[in-house]
LUMMARTOR-547444 format. One record per atom (N, C-alpha, C, O): chain; x, y, z; residue number from 1. Coordinates in pm, 1 decimal, decimal comma, always signed. Each point is the difference from the previous one (the first is absolute). Example, Ala and Ser with C-alpha at 12.3 -4.5 7.8 and 13.67 -1.06 7.14 Angstrom:
BEGIN
chain  X  Y  Z  n
A  +1319,0  -569,0  +780,0  1 $
A  -89,0  +119,0  +0,0  1 $
A  +90,0  +120,0  +0,0  1 $
A  +103,6  -1,9  +66,5  1 $
A  -138,6  +106,9  -138,5  2 $
A  +82,0  +119,0  +6,0  2 $
A  -77,0  +109,0  +73,0  2 $
A  +50,9  +110,8  +16,9  2 $
REM end
This chain:
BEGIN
chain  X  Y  Z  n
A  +9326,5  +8301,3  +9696,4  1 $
A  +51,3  +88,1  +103,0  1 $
A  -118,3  +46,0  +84,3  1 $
A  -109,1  +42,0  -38,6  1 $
A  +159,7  -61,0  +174,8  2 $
A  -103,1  +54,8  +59,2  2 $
A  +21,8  +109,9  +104,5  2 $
A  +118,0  -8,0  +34,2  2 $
A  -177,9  +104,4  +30,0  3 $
A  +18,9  +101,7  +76,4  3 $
A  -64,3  -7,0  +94,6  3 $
A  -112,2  -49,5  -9,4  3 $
A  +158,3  +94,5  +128,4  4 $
A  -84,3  -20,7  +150,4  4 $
A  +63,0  +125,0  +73,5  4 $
A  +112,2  +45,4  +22,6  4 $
A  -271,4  -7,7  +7,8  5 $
A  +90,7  +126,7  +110,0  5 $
A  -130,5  +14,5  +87,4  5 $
A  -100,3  -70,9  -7,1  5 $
A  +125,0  +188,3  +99,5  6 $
A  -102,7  +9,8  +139,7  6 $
A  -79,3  +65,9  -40,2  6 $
A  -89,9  -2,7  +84,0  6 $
A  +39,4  +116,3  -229,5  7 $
A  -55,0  +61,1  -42,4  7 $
A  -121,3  -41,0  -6,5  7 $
A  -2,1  -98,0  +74,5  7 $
A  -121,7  +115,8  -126,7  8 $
A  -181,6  -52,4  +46,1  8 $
A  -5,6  -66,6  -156,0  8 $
A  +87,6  +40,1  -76,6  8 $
A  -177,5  -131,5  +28,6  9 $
A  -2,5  +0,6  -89,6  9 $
A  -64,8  +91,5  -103,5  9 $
A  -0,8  -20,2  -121,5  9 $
A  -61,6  +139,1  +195,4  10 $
A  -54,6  +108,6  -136,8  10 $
A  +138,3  +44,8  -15,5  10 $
A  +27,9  +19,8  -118,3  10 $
A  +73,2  +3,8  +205,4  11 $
A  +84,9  +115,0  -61,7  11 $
A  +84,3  -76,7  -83,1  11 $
A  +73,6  +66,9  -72,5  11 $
A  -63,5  -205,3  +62,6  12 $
A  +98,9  -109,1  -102,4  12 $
A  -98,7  +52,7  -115,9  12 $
A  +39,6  +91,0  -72,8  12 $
A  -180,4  -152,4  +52,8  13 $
A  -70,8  +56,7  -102,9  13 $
A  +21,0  +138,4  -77,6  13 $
A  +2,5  +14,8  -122,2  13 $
A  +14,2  +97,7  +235,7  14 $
A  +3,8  +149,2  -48,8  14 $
A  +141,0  -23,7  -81,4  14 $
A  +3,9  +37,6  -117,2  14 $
A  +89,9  -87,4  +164,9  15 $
A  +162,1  -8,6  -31,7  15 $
A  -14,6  -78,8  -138,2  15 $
A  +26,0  +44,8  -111,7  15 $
A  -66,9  -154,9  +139,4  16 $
A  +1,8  -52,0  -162,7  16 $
A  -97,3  +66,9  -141,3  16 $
A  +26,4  -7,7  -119,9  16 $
A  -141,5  +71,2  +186,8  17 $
A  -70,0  +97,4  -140,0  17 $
A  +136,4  +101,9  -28,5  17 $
A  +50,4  +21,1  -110,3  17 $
A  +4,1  +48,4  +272,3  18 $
A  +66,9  +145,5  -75,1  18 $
A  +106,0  -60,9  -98,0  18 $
A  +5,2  +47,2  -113,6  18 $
A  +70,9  -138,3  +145,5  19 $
A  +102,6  -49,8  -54,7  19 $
A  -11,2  -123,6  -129,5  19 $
A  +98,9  -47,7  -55,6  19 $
A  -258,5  +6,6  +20,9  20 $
A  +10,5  -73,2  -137,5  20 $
A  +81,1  -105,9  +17,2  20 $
A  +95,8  -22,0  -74,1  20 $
A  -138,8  -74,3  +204,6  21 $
A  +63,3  -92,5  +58,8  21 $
A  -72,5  -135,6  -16,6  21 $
A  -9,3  -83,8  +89,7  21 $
A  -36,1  +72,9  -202,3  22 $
A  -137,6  -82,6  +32,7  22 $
A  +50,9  -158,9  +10,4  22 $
A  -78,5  -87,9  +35,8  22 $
A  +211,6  +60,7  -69,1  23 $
A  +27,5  -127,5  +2,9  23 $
A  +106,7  -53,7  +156,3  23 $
A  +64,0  -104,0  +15,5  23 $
A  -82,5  +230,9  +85,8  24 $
A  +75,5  +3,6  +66,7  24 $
A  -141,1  -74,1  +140,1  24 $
A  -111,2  +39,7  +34,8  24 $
A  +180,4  -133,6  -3,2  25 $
A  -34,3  -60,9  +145,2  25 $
A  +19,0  +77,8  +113,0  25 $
A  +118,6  +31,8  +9,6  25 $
A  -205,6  +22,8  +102,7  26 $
A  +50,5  +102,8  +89,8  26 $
A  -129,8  -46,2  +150,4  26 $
A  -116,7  +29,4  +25,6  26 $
A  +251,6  -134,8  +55,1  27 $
A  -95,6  -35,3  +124,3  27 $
A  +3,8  +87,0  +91,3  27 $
A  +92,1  +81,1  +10,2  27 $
A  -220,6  -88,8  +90,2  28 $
A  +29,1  +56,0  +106,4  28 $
A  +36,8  -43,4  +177,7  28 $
A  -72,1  -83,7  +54,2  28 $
A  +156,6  +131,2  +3,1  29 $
A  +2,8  -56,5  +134,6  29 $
A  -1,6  +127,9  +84,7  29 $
A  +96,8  +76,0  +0,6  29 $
A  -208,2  -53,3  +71,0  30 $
A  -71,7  +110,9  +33,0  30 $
A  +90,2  -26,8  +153,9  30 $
A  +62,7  +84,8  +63,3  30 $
A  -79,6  -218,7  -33,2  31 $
A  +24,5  -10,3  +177,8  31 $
A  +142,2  -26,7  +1,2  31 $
A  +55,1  -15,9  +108,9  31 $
A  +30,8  +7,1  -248,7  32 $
A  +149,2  -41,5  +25,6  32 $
A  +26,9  -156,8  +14,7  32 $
A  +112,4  -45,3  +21,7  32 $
A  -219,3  -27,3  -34,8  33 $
A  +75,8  -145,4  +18,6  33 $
A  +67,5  -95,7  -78,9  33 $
A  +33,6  -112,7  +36,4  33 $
A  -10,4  +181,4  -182,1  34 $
A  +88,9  -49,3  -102,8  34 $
A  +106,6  +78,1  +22,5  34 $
A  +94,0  -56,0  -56,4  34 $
A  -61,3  +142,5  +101,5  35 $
A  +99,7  +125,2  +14,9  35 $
A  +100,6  -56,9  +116,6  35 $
A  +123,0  -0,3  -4,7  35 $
A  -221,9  -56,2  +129,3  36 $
A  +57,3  -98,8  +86,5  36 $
A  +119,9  -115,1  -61,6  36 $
A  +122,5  -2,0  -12,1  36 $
A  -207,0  -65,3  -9,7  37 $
A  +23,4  -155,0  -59,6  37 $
A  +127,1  +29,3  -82,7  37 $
A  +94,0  -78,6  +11,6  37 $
A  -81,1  +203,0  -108,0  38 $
A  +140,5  -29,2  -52,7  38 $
A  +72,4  +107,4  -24,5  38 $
A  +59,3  +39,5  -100,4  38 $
A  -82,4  +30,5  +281,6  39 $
A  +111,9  +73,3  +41,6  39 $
A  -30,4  +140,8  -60,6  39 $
A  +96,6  +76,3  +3,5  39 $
A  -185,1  -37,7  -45,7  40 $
A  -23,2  +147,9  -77,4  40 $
A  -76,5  +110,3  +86,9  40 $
A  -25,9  +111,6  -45,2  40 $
A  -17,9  -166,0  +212,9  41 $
A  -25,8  +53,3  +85,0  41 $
A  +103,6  +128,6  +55,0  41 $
A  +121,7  +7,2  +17,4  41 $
A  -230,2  +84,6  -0,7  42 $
A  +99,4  +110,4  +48,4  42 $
A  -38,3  -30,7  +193,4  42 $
A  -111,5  -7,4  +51,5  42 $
A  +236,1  -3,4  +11,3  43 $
A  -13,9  -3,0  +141,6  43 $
A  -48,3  +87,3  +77,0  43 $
A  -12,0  -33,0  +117,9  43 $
A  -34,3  +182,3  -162,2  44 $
A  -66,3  +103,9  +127,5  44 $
A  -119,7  +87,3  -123,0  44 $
A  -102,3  +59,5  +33,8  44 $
A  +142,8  -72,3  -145,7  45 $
A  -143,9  +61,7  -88,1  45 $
A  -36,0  -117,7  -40,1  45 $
A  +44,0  -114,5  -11,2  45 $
A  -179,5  +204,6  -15,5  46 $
A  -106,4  -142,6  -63,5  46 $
A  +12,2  +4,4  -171,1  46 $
A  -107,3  -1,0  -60,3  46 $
A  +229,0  +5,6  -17,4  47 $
A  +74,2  +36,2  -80,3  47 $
A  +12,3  -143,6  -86,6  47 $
A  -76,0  -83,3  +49,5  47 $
A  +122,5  +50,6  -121,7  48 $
A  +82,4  -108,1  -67,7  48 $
A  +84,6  +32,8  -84,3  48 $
A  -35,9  +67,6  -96,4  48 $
A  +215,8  -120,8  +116,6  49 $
A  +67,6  +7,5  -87,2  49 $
A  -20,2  -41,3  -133,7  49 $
A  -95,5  -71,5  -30,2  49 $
A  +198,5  +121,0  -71,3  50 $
A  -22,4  -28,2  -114,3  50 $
A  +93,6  -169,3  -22,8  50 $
A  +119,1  -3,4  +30,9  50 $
A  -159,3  -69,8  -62,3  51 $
A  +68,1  -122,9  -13,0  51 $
A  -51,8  -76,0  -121,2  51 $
A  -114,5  -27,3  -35,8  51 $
A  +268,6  -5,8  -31,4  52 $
A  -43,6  -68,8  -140,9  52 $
A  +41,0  -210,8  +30,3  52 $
A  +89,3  -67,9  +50,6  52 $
A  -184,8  +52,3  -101,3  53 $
A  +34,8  -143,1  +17,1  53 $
A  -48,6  -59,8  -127,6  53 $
A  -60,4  +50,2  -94,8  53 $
A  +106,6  -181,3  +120,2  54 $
A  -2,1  -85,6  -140,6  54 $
A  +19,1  -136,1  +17,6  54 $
A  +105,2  -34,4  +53,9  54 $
A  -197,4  -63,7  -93,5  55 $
A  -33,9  -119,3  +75,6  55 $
A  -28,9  -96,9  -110,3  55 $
A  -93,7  +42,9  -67,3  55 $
A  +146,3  -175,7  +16,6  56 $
A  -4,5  -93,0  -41,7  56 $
A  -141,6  -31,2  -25,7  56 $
A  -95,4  +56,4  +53,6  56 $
A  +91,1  -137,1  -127,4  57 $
A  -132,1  -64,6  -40,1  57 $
A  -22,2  -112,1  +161,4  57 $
A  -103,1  -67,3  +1,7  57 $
A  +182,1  +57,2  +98,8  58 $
A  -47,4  -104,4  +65,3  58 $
A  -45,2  +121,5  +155,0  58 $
A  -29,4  -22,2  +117,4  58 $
A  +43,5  +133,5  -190,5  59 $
A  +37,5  +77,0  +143,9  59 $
A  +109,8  +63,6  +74,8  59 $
A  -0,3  +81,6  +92,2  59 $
A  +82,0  -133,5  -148,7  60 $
A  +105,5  +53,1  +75,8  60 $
A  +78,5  +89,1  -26,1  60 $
A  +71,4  -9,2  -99,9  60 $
A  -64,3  +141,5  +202,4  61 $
A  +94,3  +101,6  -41,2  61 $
A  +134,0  +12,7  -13,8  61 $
A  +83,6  -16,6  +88,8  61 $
A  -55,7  +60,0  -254,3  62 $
A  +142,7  -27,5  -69,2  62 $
A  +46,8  +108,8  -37,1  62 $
A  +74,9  +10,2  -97,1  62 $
A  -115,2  +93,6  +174,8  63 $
A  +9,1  +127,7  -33,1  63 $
A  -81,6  +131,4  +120,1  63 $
A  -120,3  +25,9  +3,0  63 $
A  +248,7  +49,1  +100,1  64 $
A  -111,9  +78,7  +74,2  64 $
A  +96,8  +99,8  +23,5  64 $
A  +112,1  -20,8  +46,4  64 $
A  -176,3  +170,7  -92,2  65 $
A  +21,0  +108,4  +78,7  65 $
A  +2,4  +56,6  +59,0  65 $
A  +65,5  +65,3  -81,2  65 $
A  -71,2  +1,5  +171,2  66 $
A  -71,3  +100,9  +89,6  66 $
A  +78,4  +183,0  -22,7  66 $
A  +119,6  +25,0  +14,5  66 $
A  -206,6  +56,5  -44,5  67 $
A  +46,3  +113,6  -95,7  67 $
A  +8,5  +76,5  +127,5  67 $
A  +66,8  +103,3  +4,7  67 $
A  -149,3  -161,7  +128,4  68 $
A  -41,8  +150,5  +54,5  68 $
A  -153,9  +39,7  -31,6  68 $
A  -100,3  -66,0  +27,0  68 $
A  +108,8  +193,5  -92,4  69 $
A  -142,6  +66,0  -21,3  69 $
A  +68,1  +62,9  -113,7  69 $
A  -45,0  +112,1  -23,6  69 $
A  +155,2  -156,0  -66,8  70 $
A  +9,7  +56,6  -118,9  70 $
A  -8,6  -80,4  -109,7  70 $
A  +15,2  -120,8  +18,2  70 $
A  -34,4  +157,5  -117,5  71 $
A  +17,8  -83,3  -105,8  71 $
A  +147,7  -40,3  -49,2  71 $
A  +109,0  +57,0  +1,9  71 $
A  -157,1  -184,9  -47,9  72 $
A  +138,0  -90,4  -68,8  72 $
A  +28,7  +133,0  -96,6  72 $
A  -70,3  +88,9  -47,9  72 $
A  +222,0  -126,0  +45,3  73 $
A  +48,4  +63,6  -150,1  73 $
A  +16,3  -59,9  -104,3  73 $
A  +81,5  -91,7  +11,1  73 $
A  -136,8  +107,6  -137,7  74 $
A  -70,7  -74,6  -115,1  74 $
A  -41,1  -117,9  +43,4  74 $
A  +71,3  -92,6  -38,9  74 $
A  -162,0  +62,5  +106,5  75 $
A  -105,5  -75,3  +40,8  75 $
A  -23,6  -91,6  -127,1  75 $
A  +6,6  -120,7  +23,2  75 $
A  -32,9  +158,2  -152,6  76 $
A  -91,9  -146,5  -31,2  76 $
A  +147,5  -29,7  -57,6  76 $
A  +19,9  -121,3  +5,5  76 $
A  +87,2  +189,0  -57,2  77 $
A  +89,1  -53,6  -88,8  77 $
A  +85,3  -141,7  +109,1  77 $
A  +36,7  -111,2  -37,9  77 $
A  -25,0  +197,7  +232,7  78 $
A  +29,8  -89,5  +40,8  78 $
A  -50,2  -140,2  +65,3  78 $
A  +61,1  -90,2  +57,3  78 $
A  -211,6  +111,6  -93,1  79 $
A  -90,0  -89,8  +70,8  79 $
A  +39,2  -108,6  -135,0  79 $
A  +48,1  -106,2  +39,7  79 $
A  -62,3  +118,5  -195,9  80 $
A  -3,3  -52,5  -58,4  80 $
A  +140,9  -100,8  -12,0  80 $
A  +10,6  -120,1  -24,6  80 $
A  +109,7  +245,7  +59,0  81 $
A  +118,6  -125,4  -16,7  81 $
A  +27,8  -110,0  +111,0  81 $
A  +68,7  -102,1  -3,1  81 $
A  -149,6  +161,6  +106,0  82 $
A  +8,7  -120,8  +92,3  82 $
A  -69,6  -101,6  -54,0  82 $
A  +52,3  -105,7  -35,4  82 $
A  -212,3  +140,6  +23,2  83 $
A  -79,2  -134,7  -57,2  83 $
A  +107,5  -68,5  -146,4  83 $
A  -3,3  -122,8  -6,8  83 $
A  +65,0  +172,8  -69,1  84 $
A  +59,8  -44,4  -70,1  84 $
A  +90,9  -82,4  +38,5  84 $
A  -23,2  -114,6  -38,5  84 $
A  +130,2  +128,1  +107,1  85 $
A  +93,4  -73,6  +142,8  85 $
A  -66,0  -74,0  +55,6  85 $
A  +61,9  -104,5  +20,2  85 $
A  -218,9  +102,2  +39,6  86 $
A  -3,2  -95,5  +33,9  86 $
A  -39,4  -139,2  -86,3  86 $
A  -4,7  -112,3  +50,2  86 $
A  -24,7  +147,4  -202,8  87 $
A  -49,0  -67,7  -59,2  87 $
A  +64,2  -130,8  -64,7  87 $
A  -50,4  -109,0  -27,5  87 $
A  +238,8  +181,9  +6,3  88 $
A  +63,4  -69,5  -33,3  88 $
A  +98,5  -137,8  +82,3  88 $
A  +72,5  -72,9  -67,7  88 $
REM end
């Protein structure tokens, strides 16, 4: 799993010490151009929505949300039954 947001990379760092995250992946896109590319751009702030996606071993997305700026509701239970769905 990986995480991407517009945040710098010290404050991903600060976020993963406070939180004992150490196995957690956390990129950064400072200028928004992954945020672009798959639609997680906010159109008048320099913002990025929250968007869950989920992508095949070849790439391809088989799975996409877009929350807004809120969080999923039960997030990993539903991230997981999708990857499960898509597995079968």
């Amino acid at each position: 799993m990986i995480g991407i947001s517009r945040d710098s990379a010290k404050s991903h760092r600060d976020f993963i010490a406070k939180h004992n995250l150490s196995s957690l992946t956390l990129l950064t896109d400072e200028k928004g151009e992954v945020a672009k590319i798959y639609g997680a751009d906010h159109k008048l702030l320099p913002f990025s929505k929250r968007v869950y996606i989920i992508m095949d071993k070849q790439r391809n997305i088989v799975y996409k949300k877009d929350t807004g700026f809120a969080l999923m509701d039960n997030q990993t239970q539903t991230l997981i039954g999708e990857i499960d769905r898509k597995l079968k």
